[in-house]
N, C-alpha and C positions, 0 to 999 in steps of 0.2 A: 550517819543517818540512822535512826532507830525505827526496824520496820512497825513497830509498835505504836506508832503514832500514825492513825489515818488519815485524818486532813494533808499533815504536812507531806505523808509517803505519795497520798495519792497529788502531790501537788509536782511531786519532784518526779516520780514515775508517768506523768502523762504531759510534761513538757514538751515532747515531741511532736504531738498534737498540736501543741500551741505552735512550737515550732512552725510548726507545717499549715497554721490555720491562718496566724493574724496578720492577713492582708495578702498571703499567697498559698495558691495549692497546685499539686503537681498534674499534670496533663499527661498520663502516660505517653499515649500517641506520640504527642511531639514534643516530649523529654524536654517542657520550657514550664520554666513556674510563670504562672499568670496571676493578676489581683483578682481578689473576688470585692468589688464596688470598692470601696472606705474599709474595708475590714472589721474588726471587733476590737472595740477599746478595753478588753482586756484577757486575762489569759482563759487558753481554749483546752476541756480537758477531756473530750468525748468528742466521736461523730459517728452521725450514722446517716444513712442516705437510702433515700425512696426511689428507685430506679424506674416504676414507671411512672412517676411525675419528674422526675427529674434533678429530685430537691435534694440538697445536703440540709441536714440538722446539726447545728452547734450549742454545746453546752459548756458550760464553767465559772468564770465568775467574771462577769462583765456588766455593766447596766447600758447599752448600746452596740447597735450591728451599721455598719451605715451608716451613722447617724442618726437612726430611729432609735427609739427606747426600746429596749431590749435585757429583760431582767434575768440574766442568766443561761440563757437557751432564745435561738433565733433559727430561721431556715432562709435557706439561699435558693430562688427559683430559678439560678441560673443568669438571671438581670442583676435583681436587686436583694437587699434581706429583709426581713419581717419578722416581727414578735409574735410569740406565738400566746396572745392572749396577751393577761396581763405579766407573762413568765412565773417565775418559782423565786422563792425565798429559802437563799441556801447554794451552796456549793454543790454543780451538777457531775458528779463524774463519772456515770455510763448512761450509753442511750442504745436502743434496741429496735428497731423496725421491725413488724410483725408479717409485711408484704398484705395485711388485710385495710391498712386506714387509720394505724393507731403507733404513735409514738409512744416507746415505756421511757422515764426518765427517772434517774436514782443516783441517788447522793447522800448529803447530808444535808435535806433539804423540810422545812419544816411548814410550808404551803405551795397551795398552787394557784393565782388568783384568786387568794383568799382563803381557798379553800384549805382544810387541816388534812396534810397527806403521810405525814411519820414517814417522808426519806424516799419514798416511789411513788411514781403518780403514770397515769396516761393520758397522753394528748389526743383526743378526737380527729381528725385531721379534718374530716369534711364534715362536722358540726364545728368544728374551732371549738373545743371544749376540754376542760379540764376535768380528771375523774381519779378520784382514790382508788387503789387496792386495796378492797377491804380494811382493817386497820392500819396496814402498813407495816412495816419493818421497825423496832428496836434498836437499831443501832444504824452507823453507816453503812453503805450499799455502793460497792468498791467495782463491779460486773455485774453485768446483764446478758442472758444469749436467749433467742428465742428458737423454740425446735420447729417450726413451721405448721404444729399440730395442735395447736392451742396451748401450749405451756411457755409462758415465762422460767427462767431459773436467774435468781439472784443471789449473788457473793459478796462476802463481805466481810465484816467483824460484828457477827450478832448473836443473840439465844433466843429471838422471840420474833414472829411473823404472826400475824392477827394474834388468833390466841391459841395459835400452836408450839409448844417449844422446839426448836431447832439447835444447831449448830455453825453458823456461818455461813449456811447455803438452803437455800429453799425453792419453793417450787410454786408458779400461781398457775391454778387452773382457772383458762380466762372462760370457759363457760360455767361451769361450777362457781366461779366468784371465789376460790377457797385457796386457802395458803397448804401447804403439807410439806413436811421433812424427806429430804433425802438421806435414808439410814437412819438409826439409831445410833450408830457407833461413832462417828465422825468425833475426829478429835478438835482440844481447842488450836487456835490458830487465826491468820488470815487467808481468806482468798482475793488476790488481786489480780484475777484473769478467769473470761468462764469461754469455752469454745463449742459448738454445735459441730458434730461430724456432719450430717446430715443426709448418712448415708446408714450406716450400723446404727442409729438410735442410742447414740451414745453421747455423753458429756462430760470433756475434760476440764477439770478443776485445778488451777493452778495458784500460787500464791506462798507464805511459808506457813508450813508446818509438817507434822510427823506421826501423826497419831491416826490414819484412816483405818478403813476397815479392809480386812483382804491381805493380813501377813502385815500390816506397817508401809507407809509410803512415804517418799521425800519429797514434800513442796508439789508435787503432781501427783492426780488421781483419776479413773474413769469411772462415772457412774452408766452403768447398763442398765436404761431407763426401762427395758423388758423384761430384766431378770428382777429391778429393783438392789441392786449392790454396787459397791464400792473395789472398785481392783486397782491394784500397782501398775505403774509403768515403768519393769524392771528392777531397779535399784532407785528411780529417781531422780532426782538432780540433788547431789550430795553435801550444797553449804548453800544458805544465803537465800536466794528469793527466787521465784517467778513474778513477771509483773505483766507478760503479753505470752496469748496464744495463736495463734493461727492454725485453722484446717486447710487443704490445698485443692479440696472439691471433690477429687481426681485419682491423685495417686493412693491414696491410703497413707497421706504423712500428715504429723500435726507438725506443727514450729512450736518452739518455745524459746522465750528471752527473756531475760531479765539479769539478776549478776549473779552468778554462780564461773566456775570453770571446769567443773567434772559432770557428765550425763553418763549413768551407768556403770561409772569409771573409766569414762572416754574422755579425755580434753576438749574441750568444746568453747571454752572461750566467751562465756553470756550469750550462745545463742546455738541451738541444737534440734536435730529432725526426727520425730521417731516414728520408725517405718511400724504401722499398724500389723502389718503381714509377719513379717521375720520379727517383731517384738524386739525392736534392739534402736540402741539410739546412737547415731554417727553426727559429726561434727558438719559445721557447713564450710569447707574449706578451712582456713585457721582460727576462722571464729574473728571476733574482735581484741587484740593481745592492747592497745592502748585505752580501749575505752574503758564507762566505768559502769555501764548497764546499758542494756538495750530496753527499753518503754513501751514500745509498738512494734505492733505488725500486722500488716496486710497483703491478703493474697491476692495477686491481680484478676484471680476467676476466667481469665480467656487464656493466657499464654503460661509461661512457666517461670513467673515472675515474684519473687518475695519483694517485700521492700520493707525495711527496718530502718526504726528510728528511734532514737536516745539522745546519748552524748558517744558519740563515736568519735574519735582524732583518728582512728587507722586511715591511711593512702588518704589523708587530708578530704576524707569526705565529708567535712561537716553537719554530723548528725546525723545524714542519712542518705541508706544504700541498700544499694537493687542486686538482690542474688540472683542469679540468672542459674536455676535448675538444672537445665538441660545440660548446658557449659559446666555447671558445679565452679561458677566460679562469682564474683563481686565485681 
């Protein structure tokens, strides 16, 4: 696999999604996969979900949900699915909920119902309307996180957001209407995972490369959106990729997976916790010793629950498995 290649990484890095989407998704509560209607005729590489409507959002490359037409991106209101519009032209692969009414959707996507969006767009939810960011992005748009305070941040493989130059990550201010760089320093690379703490105002950058600002980083970085800079997380994660982050709400850890097997220079096995407090990064039990990357991750937000998905073969969990915090065990 050559992480150098976006379409194809981010196709093989968010199969888990699909995994987990086309035609079944997980119930925590009552630990049973259920259908959602007909499912999606084709693969699913984003979701993101409106908790007070109740909707999930799907994107990726599909042209039907259900059996409705459905170009790329559909939402589920719990019954049934619906197109949102006339969808996006282009491969969707992150989406971003803003908790205000407004879907962010970013890829390699090159309209939105017609309209010219260069790779990010917003969905109106209660106009049902399609809207540009400003010029748009330059290149593919691999992550999305939103900080709850009117800032977008998108990741990717880029140098250019409206008509500001960047580095693979940028920042939209959604009242201002304005794109602006994170740092000056930022090295080349990709990012293929972007996380909101939502607590220290901070944003972790995950993905490969080597070059940030703040001493040198490996494939993970935090930007201190108050200080404005760029810091390490330790030593890093020392070969190979990140491809998913997770924050935990709570404890003060983030997650990180993707393929690597040293955090710090701790064995860690494609998937690792770094406690924010003691600045140090420990393994989650053996880690995954068969698989061959971890793709996803999501924190259950009420109990003490991860759940990661990839290509996992360990204790023949196919694909995907529930760390149980509290236990420290799978």
């Amino acid at each position: 696999m050559n992480p150098g290649t976006k379409t194809g990484f981010a196709i093989i890095i968010l199969t888990a999604a699909a995994l987990a989407f086309s035609g079944t998704f997980l119930f925590a509560q009552e630990k049973v996969w259920s259908a959602l209607g007909e499912g999606i005729s084709g693969e699913v590489f984003a979701l993101a979900r409106d908790p007070a409507a109740g909707s999930l959002y799907a994107g990726g490359n599909f042209d039907s949900a259900g059996g409705v037409l459905a170009q790329n991106i559909a939402r589920w209101d719990g019954n049934s699915w619906a197109p949102l519009g006339e969808g996006v032209v282009g491969n969707v692969f992150a989406l971003a909920w803003d908790g205000e009414g407004s879907l962010y959707v970013g890829g390699e996507i090159d309209t939105a119902e017609g309209l010219p969006v260069n790779n990010i767009a917003r969905w109106d939810a209660g106009a049902e309307t399609w809207h540009p960011l400003g010029e748009g992005i330059a290149g593919g748009v691999q992550a999305l996180a939103w900080d709850g305070e009117g800032n977008l941040y998108a990741g990717g493989h880029f140098h250019q957001a409206g008509e500001v130059e960047v580095n693979n990550i940028a920042r939209w201010d959604a009242g201002e209407e304005t794109w602006h760089p994170l740092g000056e320093e930022w090295g080349d690379g990709y990012i293929y995972a972007l996380a909101w703490d939502g607590v220290g105002g901070n944003l972790y950058a995950g993905g490969h490369f080597h070059l940030a600002v703040g001493g040198g980083s490996n494939n993970i970085a935090r930007w201190d959106a108050g200080e404005e800079t760029w810091h390490p997380l330790g030593e890093g994660i020392d070969d190979d990729y990140i491809s998913a982050l997770a924050w935990d709400g709570v404890g003060g850890n983030l997650y990180a997976g993707g393929h690597f097997h040293q955090a710090g220079g701790v064995e860690v096995n494609h998937i690792a916790r770094w406690d924010t407090g003691e600045e140090t990064w420990h393994p989650l039990g053996e880690g995954f010793k068969e698989a061959e990357m971890v793709s996803a991750l999501a924190w259950d937000g009420d109990g003490e629950n991860l759940y990661a998905g990839g290509y996992l073969k360990d204790m023949e969990m196919n694909n995907i498995a529930q760390w149980d915090a509290g236990e420290e065990s799978w």
